[in-house]
N, C-alpha and C positions, 0 to 999 in steps of 0.2 A: 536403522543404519547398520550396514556389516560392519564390524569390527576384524582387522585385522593384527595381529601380533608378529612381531619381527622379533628376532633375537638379536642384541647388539651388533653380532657379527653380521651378521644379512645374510646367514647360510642356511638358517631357516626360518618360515613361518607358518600361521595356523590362524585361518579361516573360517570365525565362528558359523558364518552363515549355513555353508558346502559343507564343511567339518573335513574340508582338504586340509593338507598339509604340505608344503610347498618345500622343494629343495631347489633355492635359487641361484647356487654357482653365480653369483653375481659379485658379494664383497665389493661395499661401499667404500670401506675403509681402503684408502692404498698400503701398497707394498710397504710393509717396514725395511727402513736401510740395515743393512747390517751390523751386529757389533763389530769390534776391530776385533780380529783374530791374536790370541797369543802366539809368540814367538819362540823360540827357545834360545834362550844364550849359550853362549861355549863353556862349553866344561872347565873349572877353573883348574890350574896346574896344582891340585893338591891331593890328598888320599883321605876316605874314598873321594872320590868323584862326587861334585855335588853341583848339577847344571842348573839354572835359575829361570823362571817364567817371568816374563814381564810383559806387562801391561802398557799400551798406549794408547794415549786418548782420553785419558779419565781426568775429571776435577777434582783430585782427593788426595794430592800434596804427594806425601810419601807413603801414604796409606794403599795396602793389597786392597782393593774394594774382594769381597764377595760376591761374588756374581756380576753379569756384565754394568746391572745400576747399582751393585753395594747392596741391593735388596734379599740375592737370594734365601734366606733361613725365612725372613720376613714372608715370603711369598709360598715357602714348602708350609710354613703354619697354618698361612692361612687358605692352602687345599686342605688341610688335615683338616681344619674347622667346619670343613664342608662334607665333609666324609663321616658317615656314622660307625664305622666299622674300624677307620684307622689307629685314631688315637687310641681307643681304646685295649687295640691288640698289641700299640707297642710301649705304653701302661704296661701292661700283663706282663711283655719279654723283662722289663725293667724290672718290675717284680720278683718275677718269678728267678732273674739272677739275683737280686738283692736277696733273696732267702728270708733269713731273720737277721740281718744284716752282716756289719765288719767286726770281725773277732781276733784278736791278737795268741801265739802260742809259740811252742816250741817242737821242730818234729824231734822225734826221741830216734828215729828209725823205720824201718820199712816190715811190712808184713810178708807170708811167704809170697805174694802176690803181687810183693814188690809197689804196694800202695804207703802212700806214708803215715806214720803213725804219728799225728798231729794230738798234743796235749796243752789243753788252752791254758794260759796263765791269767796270773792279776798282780800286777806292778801299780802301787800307787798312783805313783806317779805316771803311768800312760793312763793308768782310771781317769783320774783328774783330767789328765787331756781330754780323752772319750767325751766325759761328760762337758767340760767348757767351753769345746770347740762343733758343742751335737756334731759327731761324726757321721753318725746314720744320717745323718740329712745331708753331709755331702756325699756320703757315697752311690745314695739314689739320685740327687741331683744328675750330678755327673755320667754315674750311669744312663740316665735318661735321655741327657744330650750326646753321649757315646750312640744312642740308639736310632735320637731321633735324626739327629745331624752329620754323625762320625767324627764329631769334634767335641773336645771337651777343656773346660779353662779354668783349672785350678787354682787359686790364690792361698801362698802361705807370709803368714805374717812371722817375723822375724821379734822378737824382747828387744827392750832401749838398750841391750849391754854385746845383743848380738850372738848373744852364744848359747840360745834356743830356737825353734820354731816355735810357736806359743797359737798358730791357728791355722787353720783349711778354711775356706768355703768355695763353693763352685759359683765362680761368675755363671751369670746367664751365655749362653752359650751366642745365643740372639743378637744380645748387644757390644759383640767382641770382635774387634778387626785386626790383623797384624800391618805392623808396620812394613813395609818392602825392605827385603832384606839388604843388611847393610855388610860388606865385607864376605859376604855369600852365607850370611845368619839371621836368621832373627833377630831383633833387640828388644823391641816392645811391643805392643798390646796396647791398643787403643777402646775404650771403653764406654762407651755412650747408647743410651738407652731410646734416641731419639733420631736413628738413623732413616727412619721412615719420615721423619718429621720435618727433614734437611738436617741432620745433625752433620757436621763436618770435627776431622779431627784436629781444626785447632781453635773448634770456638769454646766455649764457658763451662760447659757441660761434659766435655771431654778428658776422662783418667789417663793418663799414660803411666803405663806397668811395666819394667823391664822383664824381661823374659829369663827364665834357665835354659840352657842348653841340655834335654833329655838322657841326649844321645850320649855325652864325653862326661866323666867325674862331675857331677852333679855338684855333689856335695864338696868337693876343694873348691871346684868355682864359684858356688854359692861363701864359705868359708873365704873366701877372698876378696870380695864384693864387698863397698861401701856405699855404693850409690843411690840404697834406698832399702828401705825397711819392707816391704812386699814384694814379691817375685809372684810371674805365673809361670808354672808350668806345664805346658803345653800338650795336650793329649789328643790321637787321634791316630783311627783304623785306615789303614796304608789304602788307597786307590789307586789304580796305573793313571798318569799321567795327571794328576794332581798334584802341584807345587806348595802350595799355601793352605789352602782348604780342603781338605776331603770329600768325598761324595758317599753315604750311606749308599748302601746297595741297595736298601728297597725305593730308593727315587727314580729306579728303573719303573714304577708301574706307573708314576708319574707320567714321565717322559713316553710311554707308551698309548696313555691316553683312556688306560680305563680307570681312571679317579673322573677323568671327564665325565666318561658313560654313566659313571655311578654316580653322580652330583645330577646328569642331565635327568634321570629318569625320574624322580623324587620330585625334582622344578617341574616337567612335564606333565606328570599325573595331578601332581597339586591344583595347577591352571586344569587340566580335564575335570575334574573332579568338581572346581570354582563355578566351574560353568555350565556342568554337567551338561559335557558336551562328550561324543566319541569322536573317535579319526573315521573318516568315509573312505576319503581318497589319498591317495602318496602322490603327490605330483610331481615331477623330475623335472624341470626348465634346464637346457641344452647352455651353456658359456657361453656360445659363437650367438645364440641368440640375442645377447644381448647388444653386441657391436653391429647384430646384420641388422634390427633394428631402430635403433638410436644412434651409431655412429660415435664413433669417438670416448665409447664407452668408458677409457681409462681415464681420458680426457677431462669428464664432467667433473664436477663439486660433487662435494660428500651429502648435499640438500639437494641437487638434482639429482642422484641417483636416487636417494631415499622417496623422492617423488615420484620418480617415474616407474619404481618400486612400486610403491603401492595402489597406483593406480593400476598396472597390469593386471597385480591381485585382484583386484576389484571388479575388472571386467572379467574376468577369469572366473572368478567366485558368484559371480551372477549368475555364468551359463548355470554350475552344476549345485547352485542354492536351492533346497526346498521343493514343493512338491509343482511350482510354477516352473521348474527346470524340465517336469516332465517332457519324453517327449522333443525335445529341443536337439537339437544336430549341433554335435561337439564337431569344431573344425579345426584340426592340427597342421601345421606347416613345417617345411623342410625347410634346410640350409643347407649348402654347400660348402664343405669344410677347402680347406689349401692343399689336398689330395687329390679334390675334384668327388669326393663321395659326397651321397646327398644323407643328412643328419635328421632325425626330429629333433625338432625344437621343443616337443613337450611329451611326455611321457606321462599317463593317467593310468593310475591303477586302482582301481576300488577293493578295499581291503575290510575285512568283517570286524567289526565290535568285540575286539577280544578283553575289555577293559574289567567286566565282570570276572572273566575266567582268570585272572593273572595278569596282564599284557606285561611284559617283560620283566616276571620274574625269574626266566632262565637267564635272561641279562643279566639280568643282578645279579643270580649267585654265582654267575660265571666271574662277574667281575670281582664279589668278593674273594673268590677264588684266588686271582692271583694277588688282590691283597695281602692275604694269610701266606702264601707261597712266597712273595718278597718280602716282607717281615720274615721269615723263618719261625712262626709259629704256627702249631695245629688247631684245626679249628677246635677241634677236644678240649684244646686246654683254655678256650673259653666256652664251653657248656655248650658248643655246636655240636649235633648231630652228625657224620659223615653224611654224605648222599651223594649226587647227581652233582658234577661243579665244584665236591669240596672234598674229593682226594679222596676218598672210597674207604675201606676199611668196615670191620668187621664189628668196629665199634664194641661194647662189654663195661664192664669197670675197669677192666686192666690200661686199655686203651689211654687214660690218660697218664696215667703213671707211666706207662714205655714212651709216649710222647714226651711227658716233663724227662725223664733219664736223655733222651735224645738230645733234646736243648741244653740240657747242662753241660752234657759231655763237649758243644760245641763252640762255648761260651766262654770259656778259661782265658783264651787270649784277654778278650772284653774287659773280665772282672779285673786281669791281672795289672791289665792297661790302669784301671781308673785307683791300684793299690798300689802300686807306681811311689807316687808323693806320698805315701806312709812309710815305704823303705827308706827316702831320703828323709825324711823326718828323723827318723830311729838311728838313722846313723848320724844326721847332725847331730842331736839333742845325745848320741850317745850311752843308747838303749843297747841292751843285750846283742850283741851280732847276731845272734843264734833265733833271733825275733822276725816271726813271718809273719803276713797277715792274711788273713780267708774272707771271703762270705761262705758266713753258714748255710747250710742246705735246710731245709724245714727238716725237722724231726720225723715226722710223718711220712715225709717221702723219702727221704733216706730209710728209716726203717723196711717201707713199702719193699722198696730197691732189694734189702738185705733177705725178706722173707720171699722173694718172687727169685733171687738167685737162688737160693736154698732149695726153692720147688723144685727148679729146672737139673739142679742136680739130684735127687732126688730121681 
């Protein structure tokens, strides 16, 4: 008996018998209705100017949903988990800005180059911090979710007497919604770990954290506040036209659709491979075909289409099955589109067995391609080869080291973003004024950096 494969969508299928492959412009599935569109509210009469998005339509109280069902992060994760190339390149950027991590100092002054002359210190008392708040672990956290999401959610806990910060950790960025702002501000942070799960933000499982204001004296409004011993503050890389949540720049390759191509190709070779079976034929079936013969096409149920589906295949896949196909007279039909042109209905191309030689490994690296390109990392700087698809280059040993220098240079905002709540800290708790903080650069590439400047003058 043929076995026939559909993909949920009904956009395509694959013909073990024929070894066709079918593009069925059919879509069993109906039209999804639309989300509601955001609106813009009016500018409120105060300085600066700060206009407000809102949302209607949604079951989630006073809560900003994320995404039009409250899912979106949930749903970027789980294309990353599908991707072999993703996570792993923006791991790396995280890395590779974390250095050797957050280091505390004093600049003393500038060089003739006008660089500054940063001298690391050691105060007990922020040692003591460092170590019982493990800083490095929020600063990669955070970083991470700077990278992966463009958001990031800081928690600093406040002593019973109020007159230190005494901790950091970086909430999951995943399980963090804002409250709809109230007075044209933020106030809280909703926190639940189970928003895939129906978590709503007023049932059991639900934190509410009030918020700091980034933007205005941090620290007197914090110093002012008694209404709770934990604050987040709030992080996150500016988008246009983002009110509440941010959008990473590389969910552009997302939205473009080659995470798709690279997820499809891997599923598709898998089943060839299961069955070892090749592709024969690329079949094209015509849209209009399907209403000129069934009638009512939009009309039917999601199990009469899927039926009438698979029989067509069926017949279909008989003519051009096996070596009893020989011989046999393939017979294609027109249709008359609302022009008055006349259309095929079916499109047959016999295509060779490329399965051996590669089949779509230019695909692939084309698509990892623009992976590496929306991330903002070179393939160099994970152990890729330049070639054909991944940005060219002359490749060498220096190659990655002018790669890493490129990234660093471009990443200051990022770091500085997530060192943010360690200045308010310093100035709560009333540390040194004169106290900055860094991510250290690895030793090894800094130095690299210093002997490859040297060269060039030279």
């Amino acid at each position: 008996m043929t076995r026939i494969v559909v993909n949920p969508e009904a956009t395509m299928a694959f013909a073990e018998g024929s070894g066709a492959v079918f593009r069925l412009n059919a879509g069993p599935m109906g039209a999804g209705s639309g989300a509601p569109q955001a609106k813009k509210a009016k500018g409120q009469d105060i300085e600066p100017t700060d206009p407000q998005k809102r949302y209607l339509g949604f079951a989630f109280g006073d809560m900003a949903p994320w995404g039009d069902d409250n899912l979106f992060p949930q749903q970027v994760l789980a294309d990353m988990e599908k991707n072999t190339i993703l996570p792993s390149v923006l791991e790396r950027k995280t890395a590779i800005m974390y250095g050797e991590g957050i280091v505390y100092g004093i600049v003393e002054g500038f060089d003739a180059d006008g660089n500054e002359v940063f001298k690391r210190q050691s105060v007990p008392e922020i040692d003591e911090f460092i170590r019982r708040t493990r800083l490095n672990r929020y600063g990669f956290e955070a970083l991470h979710d700077i990278n992966v999401f463009g958001n990031a959610f800081p928690e600093l806990i406040l002593s019973k007497d109020r007159k230190k910060i005494v901790g950091i950790s970086a909430q999951e960025a995943i399980w963090c919604r804002y409250q709809k702002p109230q007075q044209g501000k933020f106030q809280l942070v909703y926190i639940n770990a189970n928003w895939d799960y129906g978590g709503h933000p007023d049932d059991e499982y639900t934190t509410k954290v009030p918020i700091i204001d980034p933007y205005y004296d941090a620290v007197g409004n914090l110093q002012a506040r008694t209404d709770s011993f934990k604050y987040i503050y709030p992080l996150s890389v500016p988008s246009p036209d983002k009110a509440f949540y941010q959008l990473a720049s590389w969910n552009s390759v997302r939205r473009s659709g080659w995470l798709d191509v690279m997820a499809a190709i891997p599923e598709f070779k898998k089943m060839l491979f299961k069955n070892q079976l090749s592709i024969k034929y690329m079949v094209t079936i015509h849209h209009l075909y399907w209403d000129w013969k069934y009638g009512d096409w939009e009309g039917k149920t999601l199990d009469e289409r899927r039926g009438l589906i698979e029989a067509e295949l069926k017949a279909f896949n008989d003519v051009l099955a096996g070596t009893n196909g020989a011989g046999k007279t393939l017979m294609t039909t027109t249709i008359r589109n609302a022009k008055g042109e006349d259309i095929e209905a079916f499109k047959v191309a016999a295509i060779d067995d490329k399965l051996k030689d590669g089949l779509y490994i230019e695909d692939s690296a084309e698509a990892a391609s623009h992976v590496y390109t929306a991330v903002g990392v070179a393939p160099a700087l994970m152990g890729v080869s330049p070639g054909k698809g991944m940005g060219g280059g002359a490749g060498g040993g220096s190659e990655p080291r002018v790669m890493f220098n490129n990234l660093i240079s471009t990443v200051t905002f990022h770091q500085s973003l997530v060192l943010e709540p360690l200045e308010l800290i310093a100035a709560y708790n009333g540390w040194d004024p004169r106290l900055k903080w860094r991510f250290q650069i690895p030793k090894a590439m800094s130095m690299s950096a210093t002997l490859n400047a040297q060269q060039e003058t030279k």
